[in-house]
Structure formats: structure tokens, C-alpha cells
mmCIF file as gemmi writes it, N, C-alpha and C atoms, coordinates in Angstrom:
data_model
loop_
_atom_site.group_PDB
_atom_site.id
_atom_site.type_symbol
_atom_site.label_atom_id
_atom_site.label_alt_id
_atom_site.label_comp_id
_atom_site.label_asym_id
_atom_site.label_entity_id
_atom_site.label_seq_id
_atom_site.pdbx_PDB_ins_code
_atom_site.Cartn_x
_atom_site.Cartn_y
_atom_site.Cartn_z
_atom_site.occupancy
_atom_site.B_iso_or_equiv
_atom_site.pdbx_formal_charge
_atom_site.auth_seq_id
_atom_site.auth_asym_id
_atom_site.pdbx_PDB_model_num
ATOM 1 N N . UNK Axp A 1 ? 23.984 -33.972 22.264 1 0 ? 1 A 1
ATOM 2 C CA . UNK Axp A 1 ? 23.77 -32.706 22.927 1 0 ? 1 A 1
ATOM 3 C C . UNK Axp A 1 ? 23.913 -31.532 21.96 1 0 ? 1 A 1
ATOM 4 N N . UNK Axp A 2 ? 25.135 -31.796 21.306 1 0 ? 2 A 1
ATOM 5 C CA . UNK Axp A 2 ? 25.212 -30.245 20.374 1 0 ? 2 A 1
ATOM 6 C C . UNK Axp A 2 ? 23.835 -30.936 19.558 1 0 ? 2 A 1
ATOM 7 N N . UNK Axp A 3 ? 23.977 -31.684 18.791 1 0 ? 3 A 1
ATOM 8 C CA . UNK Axp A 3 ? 22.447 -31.608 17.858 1 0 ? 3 A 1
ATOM 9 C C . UNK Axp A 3 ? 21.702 -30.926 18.484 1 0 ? 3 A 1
ATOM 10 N N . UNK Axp A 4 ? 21.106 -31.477 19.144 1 0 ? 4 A 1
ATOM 11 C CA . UNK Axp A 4 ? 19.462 -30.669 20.063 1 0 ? 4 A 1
ATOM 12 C C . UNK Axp A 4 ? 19.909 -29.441 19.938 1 0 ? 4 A 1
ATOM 13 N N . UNK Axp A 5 ? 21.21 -28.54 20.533 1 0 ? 5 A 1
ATOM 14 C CA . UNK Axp A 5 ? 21.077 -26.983 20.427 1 0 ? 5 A 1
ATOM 15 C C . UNK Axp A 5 ? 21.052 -26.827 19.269 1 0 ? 5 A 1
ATOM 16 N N . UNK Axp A 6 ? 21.437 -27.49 18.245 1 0 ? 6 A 1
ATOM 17 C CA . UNK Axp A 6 ? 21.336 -26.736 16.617 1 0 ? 6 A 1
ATOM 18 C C . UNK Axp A 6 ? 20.43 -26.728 15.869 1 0 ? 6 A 1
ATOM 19 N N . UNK Axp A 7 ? 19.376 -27.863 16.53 1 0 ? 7 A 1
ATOM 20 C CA . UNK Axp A 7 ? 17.871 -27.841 16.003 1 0 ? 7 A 1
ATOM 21 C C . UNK Axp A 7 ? 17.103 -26.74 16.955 1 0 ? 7 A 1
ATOM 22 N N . UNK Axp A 8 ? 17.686 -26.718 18.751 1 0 ? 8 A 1
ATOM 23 C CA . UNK Axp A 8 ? 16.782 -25.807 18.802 1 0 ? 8 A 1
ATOM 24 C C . UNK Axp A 8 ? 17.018 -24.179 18.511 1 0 ? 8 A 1
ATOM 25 N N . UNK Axp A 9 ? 18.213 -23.907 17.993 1 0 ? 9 A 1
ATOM 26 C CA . UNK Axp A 9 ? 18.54 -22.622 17.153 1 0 ? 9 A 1
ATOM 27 C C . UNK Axp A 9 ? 17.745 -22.791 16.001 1 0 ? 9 A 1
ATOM 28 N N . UNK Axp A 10 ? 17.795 -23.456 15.421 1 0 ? 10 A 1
ATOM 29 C CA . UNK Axp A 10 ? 17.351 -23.494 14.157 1 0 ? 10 A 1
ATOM 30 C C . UNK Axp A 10 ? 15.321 -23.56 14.092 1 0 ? 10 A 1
ATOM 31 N N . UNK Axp A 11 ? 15.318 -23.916 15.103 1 0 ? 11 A 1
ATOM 32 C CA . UNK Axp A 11 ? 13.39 -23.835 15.3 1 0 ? 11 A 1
ATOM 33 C C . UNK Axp A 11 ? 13.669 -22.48 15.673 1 0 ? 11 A 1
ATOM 34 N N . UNK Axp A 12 ? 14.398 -22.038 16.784 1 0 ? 12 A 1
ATOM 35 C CA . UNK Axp A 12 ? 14.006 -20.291 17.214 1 0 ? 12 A 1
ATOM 36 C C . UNK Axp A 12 ? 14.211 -19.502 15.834 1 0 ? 12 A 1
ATOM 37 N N . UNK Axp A 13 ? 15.198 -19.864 14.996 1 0 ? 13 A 1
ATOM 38 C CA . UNK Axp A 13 ? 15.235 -18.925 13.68 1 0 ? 13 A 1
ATOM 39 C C . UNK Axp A 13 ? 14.485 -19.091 12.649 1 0 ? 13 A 1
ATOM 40 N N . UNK Axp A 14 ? 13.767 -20.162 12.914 1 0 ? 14 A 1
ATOM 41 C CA . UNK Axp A 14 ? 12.266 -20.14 11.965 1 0 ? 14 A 1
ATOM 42 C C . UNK Axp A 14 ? 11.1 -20.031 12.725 1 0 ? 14 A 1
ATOM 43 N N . UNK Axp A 15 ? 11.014 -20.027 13.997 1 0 ? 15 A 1
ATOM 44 C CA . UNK Axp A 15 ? 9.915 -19.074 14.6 1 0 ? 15 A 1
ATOM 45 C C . UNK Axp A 15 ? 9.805 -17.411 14.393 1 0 ? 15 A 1
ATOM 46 N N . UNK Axp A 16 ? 11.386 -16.899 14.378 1 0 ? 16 A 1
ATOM 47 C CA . UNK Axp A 16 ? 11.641 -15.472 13.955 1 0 ? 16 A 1
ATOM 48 C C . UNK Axp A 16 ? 11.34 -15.077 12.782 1 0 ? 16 A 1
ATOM 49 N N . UNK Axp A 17 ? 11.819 -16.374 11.501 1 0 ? 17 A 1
ATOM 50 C CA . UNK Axp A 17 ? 11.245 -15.732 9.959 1 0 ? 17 A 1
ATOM 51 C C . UNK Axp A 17 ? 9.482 -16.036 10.034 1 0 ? 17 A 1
ATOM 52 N N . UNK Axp A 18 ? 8.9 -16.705 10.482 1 0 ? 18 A 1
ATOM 53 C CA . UNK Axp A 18 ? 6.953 -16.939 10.768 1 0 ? 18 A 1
ATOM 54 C C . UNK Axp A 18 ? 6.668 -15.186 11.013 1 0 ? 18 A 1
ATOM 55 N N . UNK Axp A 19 ? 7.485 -15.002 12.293 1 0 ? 19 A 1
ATOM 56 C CA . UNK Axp A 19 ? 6.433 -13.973 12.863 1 0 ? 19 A 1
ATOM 57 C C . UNK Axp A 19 ? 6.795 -12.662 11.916 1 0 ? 19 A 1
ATOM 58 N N . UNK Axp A 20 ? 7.909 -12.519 11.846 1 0 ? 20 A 1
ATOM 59 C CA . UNK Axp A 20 ? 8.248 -11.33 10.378 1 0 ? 20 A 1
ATOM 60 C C . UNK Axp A 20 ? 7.437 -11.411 9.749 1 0 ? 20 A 1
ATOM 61 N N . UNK Axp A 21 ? 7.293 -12.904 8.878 1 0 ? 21 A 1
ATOM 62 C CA . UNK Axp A 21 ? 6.082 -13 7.297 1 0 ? 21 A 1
ATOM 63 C C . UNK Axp A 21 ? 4.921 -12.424 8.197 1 0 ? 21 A 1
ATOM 64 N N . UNK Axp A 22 ? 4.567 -13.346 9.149 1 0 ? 22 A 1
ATOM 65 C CA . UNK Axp A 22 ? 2.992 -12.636 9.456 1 0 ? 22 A 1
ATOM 66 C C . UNK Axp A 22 ? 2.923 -11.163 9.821 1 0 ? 22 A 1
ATOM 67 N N . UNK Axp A 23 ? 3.918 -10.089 10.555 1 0 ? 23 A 1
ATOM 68 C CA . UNK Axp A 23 ? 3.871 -8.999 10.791 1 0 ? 23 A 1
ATOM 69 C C . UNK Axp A 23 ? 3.769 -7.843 9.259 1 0 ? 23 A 1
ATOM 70 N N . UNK Axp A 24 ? 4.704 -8.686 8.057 1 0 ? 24 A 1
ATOM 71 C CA . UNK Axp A 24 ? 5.026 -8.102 7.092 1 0 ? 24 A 1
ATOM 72 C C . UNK Axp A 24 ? 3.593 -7.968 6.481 1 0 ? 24 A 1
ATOM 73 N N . UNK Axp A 25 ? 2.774 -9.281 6.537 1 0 ? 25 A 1
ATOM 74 C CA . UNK Axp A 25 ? 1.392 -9.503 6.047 1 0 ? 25 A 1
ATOM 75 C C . UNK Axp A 25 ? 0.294 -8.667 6.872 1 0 ? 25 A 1
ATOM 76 N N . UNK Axp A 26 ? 0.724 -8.516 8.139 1 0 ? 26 A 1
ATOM 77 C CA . UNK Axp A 26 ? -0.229 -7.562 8.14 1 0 ? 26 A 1
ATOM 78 C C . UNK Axp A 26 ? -0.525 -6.46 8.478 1 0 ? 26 A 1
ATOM 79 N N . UNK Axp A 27 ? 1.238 -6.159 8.296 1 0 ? 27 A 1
ATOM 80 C CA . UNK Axp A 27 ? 1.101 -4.551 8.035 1 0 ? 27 A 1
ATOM 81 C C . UNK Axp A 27 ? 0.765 -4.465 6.267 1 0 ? 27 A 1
ATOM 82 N N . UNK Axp A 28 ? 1.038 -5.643 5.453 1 0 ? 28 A 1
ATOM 83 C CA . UNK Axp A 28 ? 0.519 -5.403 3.866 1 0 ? 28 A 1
ATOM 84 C C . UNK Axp A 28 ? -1.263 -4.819 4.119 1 0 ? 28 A 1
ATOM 85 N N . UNK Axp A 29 ? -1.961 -5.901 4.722 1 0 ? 29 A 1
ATOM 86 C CA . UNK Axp A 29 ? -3.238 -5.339 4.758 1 0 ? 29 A 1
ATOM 87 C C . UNK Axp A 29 ? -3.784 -4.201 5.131 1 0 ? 29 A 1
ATOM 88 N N . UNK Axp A 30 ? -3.139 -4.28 5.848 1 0 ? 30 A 1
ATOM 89 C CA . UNK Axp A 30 ? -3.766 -2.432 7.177 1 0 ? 30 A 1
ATOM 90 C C . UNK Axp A 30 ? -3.16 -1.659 6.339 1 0 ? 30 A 1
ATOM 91 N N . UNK Axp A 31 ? -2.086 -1.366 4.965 1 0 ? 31 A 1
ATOM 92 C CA . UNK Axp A 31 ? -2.06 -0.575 4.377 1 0 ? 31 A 1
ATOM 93 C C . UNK Axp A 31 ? -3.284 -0.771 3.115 1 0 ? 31 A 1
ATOM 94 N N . UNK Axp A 32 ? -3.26 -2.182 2.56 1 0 ? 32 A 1
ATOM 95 C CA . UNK Axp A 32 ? -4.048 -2.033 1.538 1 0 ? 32 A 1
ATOM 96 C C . UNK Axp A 32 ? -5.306 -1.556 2.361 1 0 ? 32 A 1
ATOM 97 N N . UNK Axp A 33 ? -6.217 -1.856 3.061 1 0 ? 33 A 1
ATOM 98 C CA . UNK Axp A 33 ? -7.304 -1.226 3.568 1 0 ? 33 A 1
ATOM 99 C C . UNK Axp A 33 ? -7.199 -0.12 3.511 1 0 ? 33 A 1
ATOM 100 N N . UNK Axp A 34 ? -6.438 0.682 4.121 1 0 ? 34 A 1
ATOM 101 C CA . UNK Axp A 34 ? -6.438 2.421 4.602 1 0 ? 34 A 1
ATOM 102 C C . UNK Axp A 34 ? -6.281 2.902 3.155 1 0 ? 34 A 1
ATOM 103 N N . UNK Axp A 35 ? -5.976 2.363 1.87 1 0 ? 35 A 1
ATOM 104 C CA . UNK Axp A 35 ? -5.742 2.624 0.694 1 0 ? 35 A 1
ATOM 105 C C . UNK Axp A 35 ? -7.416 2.617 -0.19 1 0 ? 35 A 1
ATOM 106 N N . UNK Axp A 36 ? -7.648 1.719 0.855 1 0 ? 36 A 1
ATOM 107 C CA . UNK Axp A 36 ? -9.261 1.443 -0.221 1 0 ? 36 A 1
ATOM 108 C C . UNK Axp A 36 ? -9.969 2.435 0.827 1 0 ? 36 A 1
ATOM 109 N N . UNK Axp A 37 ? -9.91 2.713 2.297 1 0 ? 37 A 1
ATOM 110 C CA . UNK Axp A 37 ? -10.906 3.687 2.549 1 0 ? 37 A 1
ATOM 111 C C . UNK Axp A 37 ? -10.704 5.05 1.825 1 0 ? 37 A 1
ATOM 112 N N . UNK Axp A 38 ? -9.015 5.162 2.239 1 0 ? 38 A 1
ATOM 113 C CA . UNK Axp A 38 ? -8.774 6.728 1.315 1 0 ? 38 A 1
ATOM 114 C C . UNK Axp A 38 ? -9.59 6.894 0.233 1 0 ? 38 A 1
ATOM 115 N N . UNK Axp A 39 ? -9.159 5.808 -0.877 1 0 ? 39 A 1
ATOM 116 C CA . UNK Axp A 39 ? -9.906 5.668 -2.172 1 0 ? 39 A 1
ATOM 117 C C . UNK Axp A 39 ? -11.303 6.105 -2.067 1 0 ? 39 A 1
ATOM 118 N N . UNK Axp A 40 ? -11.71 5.355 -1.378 1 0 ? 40 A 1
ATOM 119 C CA . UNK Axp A 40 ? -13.188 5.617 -1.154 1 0 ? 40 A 1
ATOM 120 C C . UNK Axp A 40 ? -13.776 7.01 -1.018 1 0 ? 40 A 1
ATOM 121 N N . UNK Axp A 41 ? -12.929 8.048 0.368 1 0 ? 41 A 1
ATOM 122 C CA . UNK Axp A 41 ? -13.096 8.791 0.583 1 0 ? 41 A 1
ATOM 123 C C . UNK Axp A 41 ? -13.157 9.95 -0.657 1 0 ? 41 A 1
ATOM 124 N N . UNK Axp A 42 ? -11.808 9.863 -1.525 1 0 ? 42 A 1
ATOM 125 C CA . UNK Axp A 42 ? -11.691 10.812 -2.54 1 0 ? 42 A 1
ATOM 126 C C . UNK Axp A 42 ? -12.827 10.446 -3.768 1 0 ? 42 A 1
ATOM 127 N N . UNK Axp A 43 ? -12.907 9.15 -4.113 1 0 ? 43 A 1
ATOM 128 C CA . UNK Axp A 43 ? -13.969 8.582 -4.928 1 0 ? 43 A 1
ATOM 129 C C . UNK Axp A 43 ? -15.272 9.815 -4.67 1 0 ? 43 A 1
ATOM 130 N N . UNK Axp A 44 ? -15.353 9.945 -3.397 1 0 ? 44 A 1
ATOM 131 C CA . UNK Axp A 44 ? -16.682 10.842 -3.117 1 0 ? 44 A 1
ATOM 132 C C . UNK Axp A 44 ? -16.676 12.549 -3.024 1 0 ? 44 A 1
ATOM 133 N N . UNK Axp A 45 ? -15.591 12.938 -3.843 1 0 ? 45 A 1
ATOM 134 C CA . UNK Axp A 45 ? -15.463 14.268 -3.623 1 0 ? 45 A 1
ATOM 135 C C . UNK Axp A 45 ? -15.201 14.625 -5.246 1 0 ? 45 A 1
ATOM 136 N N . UNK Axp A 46 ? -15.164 13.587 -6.22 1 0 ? 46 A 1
ATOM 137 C CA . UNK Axp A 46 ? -15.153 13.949 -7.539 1 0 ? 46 A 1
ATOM 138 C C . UNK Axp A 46 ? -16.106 13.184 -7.871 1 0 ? 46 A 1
ATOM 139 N N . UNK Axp A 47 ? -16.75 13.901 -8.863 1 0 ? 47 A 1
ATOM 140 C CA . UNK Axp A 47 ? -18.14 13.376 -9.701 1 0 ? 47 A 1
ATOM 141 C C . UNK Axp A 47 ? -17.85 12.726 -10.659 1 0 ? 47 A 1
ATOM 142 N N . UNK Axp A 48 ? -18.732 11.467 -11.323 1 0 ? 48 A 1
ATOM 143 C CA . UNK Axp A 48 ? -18.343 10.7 -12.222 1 0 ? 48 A 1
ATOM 144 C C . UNK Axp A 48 ? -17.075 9.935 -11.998 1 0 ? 48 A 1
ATOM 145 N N . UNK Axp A 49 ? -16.026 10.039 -11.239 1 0 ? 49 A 1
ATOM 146 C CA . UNK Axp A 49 ? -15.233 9.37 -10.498 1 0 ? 49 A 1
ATOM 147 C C . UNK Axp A 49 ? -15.172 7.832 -11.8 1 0 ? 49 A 1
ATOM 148 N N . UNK Axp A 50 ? -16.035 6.851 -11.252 1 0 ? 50 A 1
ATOM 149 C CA . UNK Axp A 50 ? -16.112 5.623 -11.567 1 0 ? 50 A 1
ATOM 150 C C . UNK Axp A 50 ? -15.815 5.547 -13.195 1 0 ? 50 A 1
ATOM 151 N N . UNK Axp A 51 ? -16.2 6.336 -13.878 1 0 ? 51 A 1
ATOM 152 C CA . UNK Axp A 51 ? -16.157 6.285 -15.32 1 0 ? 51 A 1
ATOM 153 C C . UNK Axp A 51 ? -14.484 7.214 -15.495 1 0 ? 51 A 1
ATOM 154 N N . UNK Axp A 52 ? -13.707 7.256 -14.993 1 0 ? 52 A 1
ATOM 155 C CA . UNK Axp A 52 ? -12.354 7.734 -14.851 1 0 ? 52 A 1
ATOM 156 C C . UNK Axp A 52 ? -11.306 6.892 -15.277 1 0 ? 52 A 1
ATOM 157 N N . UNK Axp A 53 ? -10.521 6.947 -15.722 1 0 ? 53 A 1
ATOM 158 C CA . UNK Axp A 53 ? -9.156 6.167 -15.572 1 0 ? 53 A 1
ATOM 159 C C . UNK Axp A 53 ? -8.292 6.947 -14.832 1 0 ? 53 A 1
ATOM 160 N N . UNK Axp A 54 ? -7.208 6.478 -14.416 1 0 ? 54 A 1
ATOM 161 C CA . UNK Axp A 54 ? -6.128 6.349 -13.34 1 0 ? 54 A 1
ATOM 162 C C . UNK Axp A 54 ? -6.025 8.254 -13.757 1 0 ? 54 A 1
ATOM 163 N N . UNK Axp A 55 ? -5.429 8.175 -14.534 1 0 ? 55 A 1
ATOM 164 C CA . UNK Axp A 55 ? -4.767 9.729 -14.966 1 0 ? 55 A 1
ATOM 165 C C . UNK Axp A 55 ? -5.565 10.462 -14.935 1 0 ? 55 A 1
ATOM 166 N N . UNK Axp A 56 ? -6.578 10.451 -15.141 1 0 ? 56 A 1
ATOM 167 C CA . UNK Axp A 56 ? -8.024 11.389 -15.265 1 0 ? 56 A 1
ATOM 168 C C . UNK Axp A 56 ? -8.656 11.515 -14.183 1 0 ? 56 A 1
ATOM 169 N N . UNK Axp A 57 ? -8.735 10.7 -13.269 1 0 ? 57 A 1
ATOM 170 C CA . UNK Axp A 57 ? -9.036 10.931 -11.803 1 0 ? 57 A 1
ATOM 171 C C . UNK Axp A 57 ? -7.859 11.351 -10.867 1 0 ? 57 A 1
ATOM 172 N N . UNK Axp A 58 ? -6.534 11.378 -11.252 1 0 ? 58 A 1
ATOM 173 C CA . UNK Axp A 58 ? -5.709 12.151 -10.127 1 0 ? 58 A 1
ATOM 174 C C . UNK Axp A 58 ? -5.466 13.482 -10.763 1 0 ? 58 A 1
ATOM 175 N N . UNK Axp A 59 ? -5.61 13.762 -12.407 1 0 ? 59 A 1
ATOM 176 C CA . UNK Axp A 59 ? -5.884 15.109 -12.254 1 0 ? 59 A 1
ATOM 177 C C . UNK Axp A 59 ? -6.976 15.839 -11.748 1 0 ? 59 A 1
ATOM 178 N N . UNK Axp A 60 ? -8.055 14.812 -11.468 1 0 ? 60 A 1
ATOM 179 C CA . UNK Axp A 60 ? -9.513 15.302 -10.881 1 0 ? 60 A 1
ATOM 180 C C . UNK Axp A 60 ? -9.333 15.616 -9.459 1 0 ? 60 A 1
ATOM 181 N N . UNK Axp A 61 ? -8.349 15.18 -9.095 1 0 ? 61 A 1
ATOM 182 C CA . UNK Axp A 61 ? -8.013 14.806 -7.461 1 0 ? 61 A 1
ATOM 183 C C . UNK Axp A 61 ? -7.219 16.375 -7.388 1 0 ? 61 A 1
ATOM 184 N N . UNK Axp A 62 ? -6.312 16.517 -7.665 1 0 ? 62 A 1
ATOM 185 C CA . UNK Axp A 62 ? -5.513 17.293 -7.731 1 0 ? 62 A 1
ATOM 186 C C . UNK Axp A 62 ? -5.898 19.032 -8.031 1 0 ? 62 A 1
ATOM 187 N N . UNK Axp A 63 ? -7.355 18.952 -9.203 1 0 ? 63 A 1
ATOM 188 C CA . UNK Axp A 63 ? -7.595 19.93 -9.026 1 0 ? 63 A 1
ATOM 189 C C . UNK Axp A 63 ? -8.953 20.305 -7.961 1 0 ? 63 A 1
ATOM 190 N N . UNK Axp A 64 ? -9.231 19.115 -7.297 1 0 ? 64 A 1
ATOM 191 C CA . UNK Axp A 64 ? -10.202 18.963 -6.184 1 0 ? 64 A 1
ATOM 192 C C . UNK Axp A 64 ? -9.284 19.74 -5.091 1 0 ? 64 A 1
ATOM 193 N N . UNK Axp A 65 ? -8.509 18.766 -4.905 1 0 ? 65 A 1
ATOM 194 C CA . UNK Axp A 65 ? -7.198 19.34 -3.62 1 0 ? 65 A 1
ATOM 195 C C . UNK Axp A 65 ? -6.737 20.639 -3.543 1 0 ? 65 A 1
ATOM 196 N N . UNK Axp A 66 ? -5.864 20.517 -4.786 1 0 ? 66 A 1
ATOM 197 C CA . UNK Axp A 66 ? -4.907 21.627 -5.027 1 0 ? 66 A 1
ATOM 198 C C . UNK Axp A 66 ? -5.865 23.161 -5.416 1 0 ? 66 A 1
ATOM 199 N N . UNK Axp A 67 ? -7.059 22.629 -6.428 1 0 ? 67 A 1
ATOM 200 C CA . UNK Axp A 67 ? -7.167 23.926 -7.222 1 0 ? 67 A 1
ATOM 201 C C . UNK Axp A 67 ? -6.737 24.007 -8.529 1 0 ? 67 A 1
ATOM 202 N N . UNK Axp A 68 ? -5.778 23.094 -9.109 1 0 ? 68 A 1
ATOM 203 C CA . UNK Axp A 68 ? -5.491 22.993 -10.395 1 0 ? 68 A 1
ATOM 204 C C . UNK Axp A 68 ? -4.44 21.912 -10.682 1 0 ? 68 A 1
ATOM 205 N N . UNK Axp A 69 ? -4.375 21.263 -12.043 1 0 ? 69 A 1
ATOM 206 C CA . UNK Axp A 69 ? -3.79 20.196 -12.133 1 0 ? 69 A 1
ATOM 207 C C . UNK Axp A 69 ? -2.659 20.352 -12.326 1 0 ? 69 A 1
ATOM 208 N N . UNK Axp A 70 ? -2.082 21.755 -11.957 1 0 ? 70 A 1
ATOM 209 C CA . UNK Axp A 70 ? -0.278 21.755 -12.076 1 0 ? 70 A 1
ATOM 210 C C . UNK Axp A 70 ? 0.389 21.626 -11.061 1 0 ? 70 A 1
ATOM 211 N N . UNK Axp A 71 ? -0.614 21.48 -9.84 1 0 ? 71 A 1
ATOM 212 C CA . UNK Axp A 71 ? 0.556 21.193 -8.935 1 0 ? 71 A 1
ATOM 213 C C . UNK Axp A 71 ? 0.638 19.882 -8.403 1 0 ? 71 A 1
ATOM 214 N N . UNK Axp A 72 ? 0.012 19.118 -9.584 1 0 ? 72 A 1
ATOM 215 C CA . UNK Axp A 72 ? 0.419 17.36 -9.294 1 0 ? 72 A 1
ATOM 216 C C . UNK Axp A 72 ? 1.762 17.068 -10.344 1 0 ? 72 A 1
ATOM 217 N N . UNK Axp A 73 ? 2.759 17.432 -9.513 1 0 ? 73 A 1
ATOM 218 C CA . UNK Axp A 73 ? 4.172 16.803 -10.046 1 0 ? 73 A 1
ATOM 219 C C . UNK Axp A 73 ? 4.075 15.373 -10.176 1 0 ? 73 A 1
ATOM 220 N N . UNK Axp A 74 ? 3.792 14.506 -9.52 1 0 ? 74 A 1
ATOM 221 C CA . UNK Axp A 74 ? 4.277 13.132 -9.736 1 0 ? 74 A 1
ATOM 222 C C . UNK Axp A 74 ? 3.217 12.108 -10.392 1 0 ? 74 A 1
ATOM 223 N N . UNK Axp A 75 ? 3.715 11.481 -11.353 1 0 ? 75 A 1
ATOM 224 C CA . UNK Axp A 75 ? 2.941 10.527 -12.382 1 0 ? 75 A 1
ATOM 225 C C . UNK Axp A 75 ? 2.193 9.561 -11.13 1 0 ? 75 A 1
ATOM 226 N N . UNK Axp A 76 ? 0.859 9.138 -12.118 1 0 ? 76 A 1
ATOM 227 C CA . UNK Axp A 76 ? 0.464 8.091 -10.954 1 0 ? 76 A 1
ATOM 228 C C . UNK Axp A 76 ? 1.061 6.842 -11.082 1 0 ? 76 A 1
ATOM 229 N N . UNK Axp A 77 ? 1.854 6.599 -11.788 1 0 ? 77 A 1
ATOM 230 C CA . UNK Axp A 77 ? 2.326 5.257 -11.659 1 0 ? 77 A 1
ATOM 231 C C . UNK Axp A 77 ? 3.737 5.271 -10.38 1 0 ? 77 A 1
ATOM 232 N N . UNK Axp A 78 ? 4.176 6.845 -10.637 1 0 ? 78 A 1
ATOM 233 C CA . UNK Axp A 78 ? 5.377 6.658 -9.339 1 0 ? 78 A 1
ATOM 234 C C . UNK Axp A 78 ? 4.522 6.576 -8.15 1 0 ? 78 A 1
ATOM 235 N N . UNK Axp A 79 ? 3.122 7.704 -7.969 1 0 ? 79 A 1
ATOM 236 C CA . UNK Axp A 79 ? 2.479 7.533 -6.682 1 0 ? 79 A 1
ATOM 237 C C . UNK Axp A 79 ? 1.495 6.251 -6.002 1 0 ? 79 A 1
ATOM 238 N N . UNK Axp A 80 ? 1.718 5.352 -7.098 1 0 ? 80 A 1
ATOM 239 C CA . UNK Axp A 80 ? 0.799 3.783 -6.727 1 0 ? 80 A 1
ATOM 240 C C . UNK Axp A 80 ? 2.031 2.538 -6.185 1 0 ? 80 A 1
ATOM 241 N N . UNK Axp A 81 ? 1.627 2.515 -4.761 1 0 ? 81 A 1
ATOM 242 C CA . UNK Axp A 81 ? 2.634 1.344 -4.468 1 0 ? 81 A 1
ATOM 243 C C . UNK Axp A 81 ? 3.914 1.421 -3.751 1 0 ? 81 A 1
ATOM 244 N N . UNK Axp A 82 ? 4.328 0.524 -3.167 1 0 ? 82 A 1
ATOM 245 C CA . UNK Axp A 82 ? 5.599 0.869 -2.841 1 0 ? 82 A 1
ATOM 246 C C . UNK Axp A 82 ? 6.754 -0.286 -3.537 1 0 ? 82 A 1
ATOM 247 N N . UNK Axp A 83 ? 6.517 -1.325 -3.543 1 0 ? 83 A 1
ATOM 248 C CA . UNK Axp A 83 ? 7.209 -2.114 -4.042 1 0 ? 83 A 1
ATOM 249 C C . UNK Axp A 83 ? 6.504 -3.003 -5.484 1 0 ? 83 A 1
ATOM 250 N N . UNK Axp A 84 ? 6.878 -3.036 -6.682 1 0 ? 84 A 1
ATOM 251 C CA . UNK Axp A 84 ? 6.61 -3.466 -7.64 1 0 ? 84 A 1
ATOM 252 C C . UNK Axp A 84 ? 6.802 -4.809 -7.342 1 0 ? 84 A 1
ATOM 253 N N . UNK Axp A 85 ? 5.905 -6.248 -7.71 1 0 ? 85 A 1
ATOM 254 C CA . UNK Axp A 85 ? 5.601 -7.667 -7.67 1 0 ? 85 A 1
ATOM 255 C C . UNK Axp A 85 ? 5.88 -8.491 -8.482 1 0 ? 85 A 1
């Protein structure tokens, strides 16, 4: 009798870590997506865009946005990402 409850605790607490991973996964996607439409979106408001590197297109961004590239305080490597892999 105790067995069975400790296996079936133990299935409910790995049904609980499943649905976390899958919730965690796909809130990962629905951010990476909304990241590639954004992208997309700004991609189309600076010219030559594609021939850019990282730094050269968020000062492009910035003086698209802002008006000038001093009021992008933060490096793009702090503004890419939330958790390093």
C-alpha cells in the first residue's frame, strides 16, 4: 500500500516537471518568434540593414528611434537574450 502512494507521488511529480518543461518551451518560442517578427519589423525601417553587423545596426536602430546614437546606453550584447546557454 505505502509503495503504490510513493509511486503515485512520484508519477504526479513528474507529470508536474513535463508540463513546466513544455510550458517553459513554449513560452521559449512565442518569445523567440515575437523576436524574429520585431526583427523583421525594424529590419524594414533601416536601409541596407542586411549588410550590417550587430553594432552597426542598433546604432542604426537607435538613431532611427531615438534620433541619434547617444541615447542607446546599453551594449547589444547586454540587450540580446535573457539567459546565456
Amino acid at each position: 500500500m505505502e509503495k503504490n502512494e510513493t509511486l503515485a507521488e512520484l508519477q504526479e511529480k513528474h507529470r508536474m516537471q513535463m508540463k513546466e518543461r513544455r510550458d517553459a518551451i513554449k513560452q521559449r518560442k512565442a518569445r523567440t518568434r515575437r523576436l524574429i517578427v520585431h526583427g523583421a519589423v525594424a529590419e524594414g525601417f533601416i536601409e541596407n540593414s542586411e549588410d550590417m553587423n550587430g553594432e552597426e545596426f542598433q546604432s542604426a536602430c537607435a538613431n532611427a528611434f531615438h534620433g541619434t546614437g547617444a541615447n542607446a546606453t546599453s551594449s547589444l550584447q547586454e540587450s540580446c537574450g535573457s539567459n546565456p546557454r
